[in-house]
Structures are given as C-alpha cells and as structure tokens.
C-alpha positions as CSV (number, residue, x, y, z in Angstrom):
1,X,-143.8,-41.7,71.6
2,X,-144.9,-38.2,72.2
3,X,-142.3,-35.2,72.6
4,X,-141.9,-33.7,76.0
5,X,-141.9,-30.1,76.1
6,X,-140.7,-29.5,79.0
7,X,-137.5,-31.2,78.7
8,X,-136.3,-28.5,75.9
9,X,-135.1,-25.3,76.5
10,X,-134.0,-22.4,74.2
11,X,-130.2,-22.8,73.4
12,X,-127.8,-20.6,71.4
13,X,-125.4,-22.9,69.1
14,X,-123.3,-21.2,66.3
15,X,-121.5,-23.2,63.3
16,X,-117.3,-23.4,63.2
17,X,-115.3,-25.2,61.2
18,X,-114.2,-28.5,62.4
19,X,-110.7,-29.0,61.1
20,X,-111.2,-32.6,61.8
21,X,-113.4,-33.5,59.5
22,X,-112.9,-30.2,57.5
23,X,-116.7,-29.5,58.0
24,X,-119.5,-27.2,59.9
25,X,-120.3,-28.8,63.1
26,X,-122.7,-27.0,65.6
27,X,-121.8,-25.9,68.7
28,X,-123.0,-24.6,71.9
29,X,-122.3,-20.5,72.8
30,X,-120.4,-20.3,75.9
31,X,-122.0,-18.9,78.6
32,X,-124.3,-21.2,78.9
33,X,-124.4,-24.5,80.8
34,X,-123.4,-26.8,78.2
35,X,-119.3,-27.0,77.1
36,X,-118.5,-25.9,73.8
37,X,-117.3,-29.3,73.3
38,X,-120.7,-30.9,73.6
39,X,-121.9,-32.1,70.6
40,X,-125.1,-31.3,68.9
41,X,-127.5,-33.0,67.0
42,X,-129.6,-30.9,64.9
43,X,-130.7,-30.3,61.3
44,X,-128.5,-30.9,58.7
45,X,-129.3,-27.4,56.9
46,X,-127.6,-25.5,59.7
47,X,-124.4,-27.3,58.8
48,X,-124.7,-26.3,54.9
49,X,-121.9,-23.5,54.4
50,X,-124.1,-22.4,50.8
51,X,-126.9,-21.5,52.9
52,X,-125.3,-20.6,56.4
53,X,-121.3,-19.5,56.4
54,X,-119.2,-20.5,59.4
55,X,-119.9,-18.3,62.7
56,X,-123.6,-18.2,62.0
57,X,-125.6,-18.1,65.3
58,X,-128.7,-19.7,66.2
59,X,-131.3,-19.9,68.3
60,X,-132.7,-23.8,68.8
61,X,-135.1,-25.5,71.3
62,X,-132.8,-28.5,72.2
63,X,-132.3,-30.8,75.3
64,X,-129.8,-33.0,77.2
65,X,-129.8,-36.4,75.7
66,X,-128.2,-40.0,75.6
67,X,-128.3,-42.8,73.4
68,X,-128.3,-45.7,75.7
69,X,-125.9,-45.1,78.2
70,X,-123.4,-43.0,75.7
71,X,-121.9,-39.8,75.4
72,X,-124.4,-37.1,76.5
73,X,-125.3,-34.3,73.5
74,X,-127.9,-31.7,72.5
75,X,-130.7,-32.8,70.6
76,X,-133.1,-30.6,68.7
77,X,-135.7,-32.3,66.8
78,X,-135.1,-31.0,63.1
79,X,-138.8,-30.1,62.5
80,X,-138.6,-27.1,64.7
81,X,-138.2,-23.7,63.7
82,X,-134.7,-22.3,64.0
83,X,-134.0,-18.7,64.5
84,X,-130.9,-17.1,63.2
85,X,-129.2,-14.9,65.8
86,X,-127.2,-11.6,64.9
87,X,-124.4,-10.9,66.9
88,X,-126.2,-8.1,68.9
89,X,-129.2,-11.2,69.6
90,X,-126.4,-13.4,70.4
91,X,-125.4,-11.1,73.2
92,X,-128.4,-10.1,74.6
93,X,-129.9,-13.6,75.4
94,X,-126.6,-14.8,76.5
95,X,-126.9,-12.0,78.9
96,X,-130.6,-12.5,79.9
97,X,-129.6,-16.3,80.7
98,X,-126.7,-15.5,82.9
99,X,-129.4,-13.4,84.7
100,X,-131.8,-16.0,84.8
101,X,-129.0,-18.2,87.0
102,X,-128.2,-15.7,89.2
C-alpha cells in the first residue's frame, strides 16, 4: 500500500526519560495539538541515549494513527529523514505553528 503524503505533517517530539520503564521514550512538544502523553512510534535510533541524550529535540513528519480500533499515536515511518532541533529551532517552529492556528 502506497504512503499518503498528505496525511503527515511536520511534528516537534523530544526524548525524556521514562521512569517507567527506565528508558528514552519520544514525546510530543507541547504547544502543538497532540498531548504530551500521546505516544509515538518512530525510529528506534532516536531513542538510543549513545547517540542522542535525553532532551534531544526533533523535527519528524508523523501522523495520527490507530491500530484497529486502539489507542491513537504518532507514527513516523522510520525511513524518513529526521532533523535534530536546537532549542532556539525548537522555539521558533513552535511559534510559527501557533501562528499557523490562529
């Protein structure tokens, strides 16, 4: 089945420490329209503390999924290119997508 495009949008996400599970997990920023809460499906390299450290920022195309009828989550297809966000980034597209609801 081919990929629809359209259905993904640019998303910031940053990696925390789950105390849970006593990993990285990926998150949504908040300021967006997704709840930091939602989870995130995405490529397991983010989630590697040797190559990115907890608070890392990122920049993924990713869009509003279910499996079947279950809990809804962010999806980004793990062959796209990821784009690490500084903080300064970070700010400035959270700010251009608050714009962009206005």
């Amino acid at each position: 089945m081919a990929r629809e495009a359209w259905a993904y949008r640019d998303v910031a996400v940053e990696s925390v420490f789950d105390a849970h599970s006593g990993r990285l997990r990926i998150r949504p920023m908040p300021g967006q329209a997704y709840a930091t809460s939602l989870r995130v499906q995405c490529s397991r390299a983010l989630c590697d503390p040797e190559r990115y450290p907890a608070g890392t920022r990122f920049l993924v195309s990713a869009k509003l999924t279910d499996r079947q009828g279950g809990e809804p989550f962010l999806y980004a297809w793990h062959g796209d290119p990821v784009r690490v966000l500084g903080k300064r980034q970070a700010a400035v597209f959270l700010e251009q997508y608050r714009r962009l609801r206005l």
